[in-house]
N, C-alpha and C positions, 0 to 999 in steps of 0.2 A: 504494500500500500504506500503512493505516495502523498505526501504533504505540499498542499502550492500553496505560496500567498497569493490570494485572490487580487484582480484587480482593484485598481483604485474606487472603481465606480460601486465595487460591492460596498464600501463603507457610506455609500451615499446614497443608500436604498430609498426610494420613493420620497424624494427630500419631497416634492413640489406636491400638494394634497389641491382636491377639487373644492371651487370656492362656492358652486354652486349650490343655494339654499332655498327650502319651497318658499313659496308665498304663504304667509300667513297675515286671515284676516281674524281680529277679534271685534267679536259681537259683547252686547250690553243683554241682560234681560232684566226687566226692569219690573216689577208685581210690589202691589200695594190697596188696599179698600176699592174707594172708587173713583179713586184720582190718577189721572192717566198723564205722567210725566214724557216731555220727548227724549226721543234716544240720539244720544250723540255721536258717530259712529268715527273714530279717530282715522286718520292716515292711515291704507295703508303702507305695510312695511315691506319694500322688494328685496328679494333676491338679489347677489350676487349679479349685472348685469357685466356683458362686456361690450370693451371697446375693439374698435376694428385693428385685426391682425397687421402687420406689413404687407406693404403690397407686392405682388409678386408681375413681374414684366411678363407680358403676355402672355399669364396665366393666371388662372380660378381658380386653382387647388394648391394646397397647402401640404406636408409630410409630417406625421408623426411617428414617433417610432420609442419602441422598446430594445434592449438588451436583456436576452433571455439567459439565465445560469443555471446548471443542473449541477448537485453537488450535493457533500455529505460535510456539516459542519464537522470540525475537526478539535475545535479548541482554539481559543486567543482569535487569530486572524488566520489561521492555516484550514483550508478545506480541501476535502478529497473529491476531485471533481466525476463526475457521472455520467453515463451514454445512455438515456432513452433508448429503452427497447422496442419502441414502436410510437404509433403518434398521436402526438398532444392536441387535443382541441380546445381553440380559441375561441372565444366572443368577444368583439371588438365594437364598444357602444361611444360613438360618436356625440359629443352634446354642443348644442348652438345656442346663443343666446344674444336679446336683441340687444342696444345701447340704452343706456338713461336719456331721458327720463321715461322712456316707455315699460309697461309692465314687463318683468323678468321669467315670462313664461319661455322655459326652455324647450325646445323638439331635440329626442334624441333618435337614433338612429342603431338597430346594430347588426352587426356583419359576423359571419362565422367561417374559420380554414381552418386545417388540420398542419400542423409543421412536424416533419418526419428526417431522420436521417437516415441517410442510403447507403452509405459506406464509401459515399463518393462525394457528398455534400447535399445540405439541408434543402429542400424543397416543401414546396408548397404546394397542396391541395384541397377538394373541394370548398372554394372558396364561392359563398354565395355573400354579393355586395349587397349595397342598400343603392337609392338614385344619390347620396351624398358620400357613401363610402366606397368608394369606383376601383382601388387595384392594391396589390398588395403583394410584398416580395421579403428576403429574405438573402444574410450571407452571413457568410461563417467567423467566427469572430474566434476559434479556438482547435481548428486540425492538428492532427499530426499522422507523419505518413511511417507507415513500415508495407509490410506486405500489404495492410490493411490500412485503411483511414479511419480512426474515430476522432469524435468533438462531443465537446459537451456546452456548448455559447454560441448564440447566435444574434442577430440584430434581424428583427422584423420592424419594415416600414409601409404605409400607409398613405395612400392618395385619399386626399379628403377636401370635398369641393369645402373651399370656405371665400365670400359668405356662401353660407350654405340654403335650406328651407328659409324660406319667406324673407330671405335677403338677412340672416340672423349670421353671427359672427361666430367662429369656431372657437367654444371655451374651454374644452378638454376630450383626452380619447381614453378611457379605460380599457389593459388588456387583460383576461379572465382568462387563464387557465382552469378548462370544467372540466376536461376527463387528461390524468398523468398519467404516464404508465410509470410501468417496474422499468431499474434499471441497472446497469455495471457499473462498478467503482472503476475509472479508467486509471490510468499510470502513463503518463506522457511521453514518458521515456523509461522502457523503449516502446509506448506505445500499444500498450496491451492490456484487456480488460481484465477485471478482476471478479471479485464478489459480487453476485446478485443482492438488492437492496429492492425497496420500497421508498415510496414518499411517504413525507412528512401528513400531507393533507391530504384533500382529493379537490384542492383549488385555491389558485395562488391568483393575487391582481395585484397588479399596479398601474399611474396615472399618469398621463403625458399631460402636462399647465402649459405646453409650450415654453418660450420663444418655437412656434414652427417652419421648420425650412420651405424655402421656393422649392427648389431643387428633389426632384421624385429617385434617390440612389441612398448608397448605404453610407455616406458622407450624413446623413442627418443624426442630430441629435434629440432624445428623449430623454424616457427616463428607466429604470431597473429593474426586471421581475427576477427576483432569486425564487428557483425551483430546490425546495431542500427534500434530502433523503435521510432515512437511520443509519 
C-alpha cells in the first residue's frame, strides 16, 4: 500500500457553498371579540439574487467544472488513492437566478452521465442534458502507465447556457454522486492495484459558486468532490 500527499486542492474541499435561499413570506393572524384590526403584511424578504456573470465573446455559455478524487483517507494529509471499478452516476443541477430588485425565484435545471474508467482513460456516458445544461466532458487528472493504465482523479466540465431560462443568470452547479461503486486501492508506482474497498457513503456532492470560465476544455476551474473509501 502506498501513501500520496494529496493535492493541494484536497485541502480546499468545497470552500465556495451555494448562497441560494427560498423566499420567505411571513403572515400576521390576527383574532380578537369583534373588533377587526388590519393586517400589516411587512416586506418581503429575497433570496440570494445574482448578478450577471462575465461576458463571454461570442458566446452564451459559461463552464463549470468539478475535480473528482477517489481514495482511502490514510491519516494526517496522506491518502491511499483508489480505481473505480465501474461507473459513477452523476446528477448535475444547474441553478439560475434573476438580479435585484426582482423576486429571487430560482429555475433549476438537472442533467444526469455516468463517468467510467476504461483502462485507457475516463469517458463519459449516457449523458441526458436539460435545454440549459447542453455538453459535458471529462480528462484525466491522475494516470499512470505500466502494462496497464489506472487513475483515480479526474476533472469533469460542463456547458451551461448562462443567462440561462427567462434570461436568469447562472448562480451555481451542484455535482451529486448517486450510485459509487466498489473499488482498488491503487499504488502509482509501479502502478498496480491492490485491495478491494468500498465507499465511504452511497453519495458525495459538491458546489461550483463560480468565477465560470468562457472557454468549454479542461483549463477550467471549479470546485472539489472527494470520493472516500474504508
Amino acid at each position: 500500500m502506498s501513501l500520496l500527499t494529496p493535492p493541494r486542492r484536497f485541502t480546499h474541499v468545497l470552500r465556495r457553498r451555494s448562497a441560494a435561499l427560498s423566499l420567505v413570506f411571513v403572515a400576521a393572524v390576527v383574532a380578537g371579540g369583534v373588533a377587526t384590526r388590519a393586517i400589516v403584511v411587512p416586506e418581503p424578504v429575497y433570496a440570494a439574487c445574482h448578478g450577471a456573470n462575465q461576458a463571454c465573446y461570442m458566446s452564451s455559455t459559461k463552464t463549470a467544472a468539478v475535480d473528482v478524487y477517489y481514495y482511502v483517507p490514510a491519516g494526517g494529509s496522506s491518502i491511499v488513492p483508489v480505481e473505480p471499478d465501474s461507473a459513477t452516476a452523476f446528477t448535475i443541477s444547474g441553478v439560475w437566478s434573476p438580479p435585484v430588485p426582482q423576486s429571487c425565484n430560482d429555475s433549476t435545471e438537472n442533467a444526469t452521465v455516468d463517468v467510467t474508467w476504461t483502462a485507457t482513460g475516463w469517458v463519459v456516458s449516457n449523458f441526458v442534458g436539460t435545454a440549459n445544461i447542453i455538453d459535458i466532458a471529462v480528462c484525466s487528472l491522475s494516470p499512470c502507465e505500466a502494462e496497464d493504465m489506472h487513475a483515480y482523479a479526474y476533472r469533469m466540465y460542463v456547458d451551461v447556457n448562462d443567462p440561462g431560462p427567462g434570461g436568469k443568470h447562472l448562480s451555481h452547479v451542484t455535482f451529486t454522486a448517486t450510485t459509487v461503486p466498489d473499488g482498488h486501492e491503487l499504488d502509482p508506482s509501479p502502478c498496480e492495484l491492490g485491495s478491494a474497498t468500498t465507499p465511504t457513503s452511497s453519495s458525495f456532492n459538491a458546489t461550483d459558486s463560480g468565477v465560470f470560465e468562457c472557454p468549454f476544455n479542461c483549463d477550467a476551474a471549479g470546485t472539489t468532490l472527494n470520493i472516500t473509501y474504508n
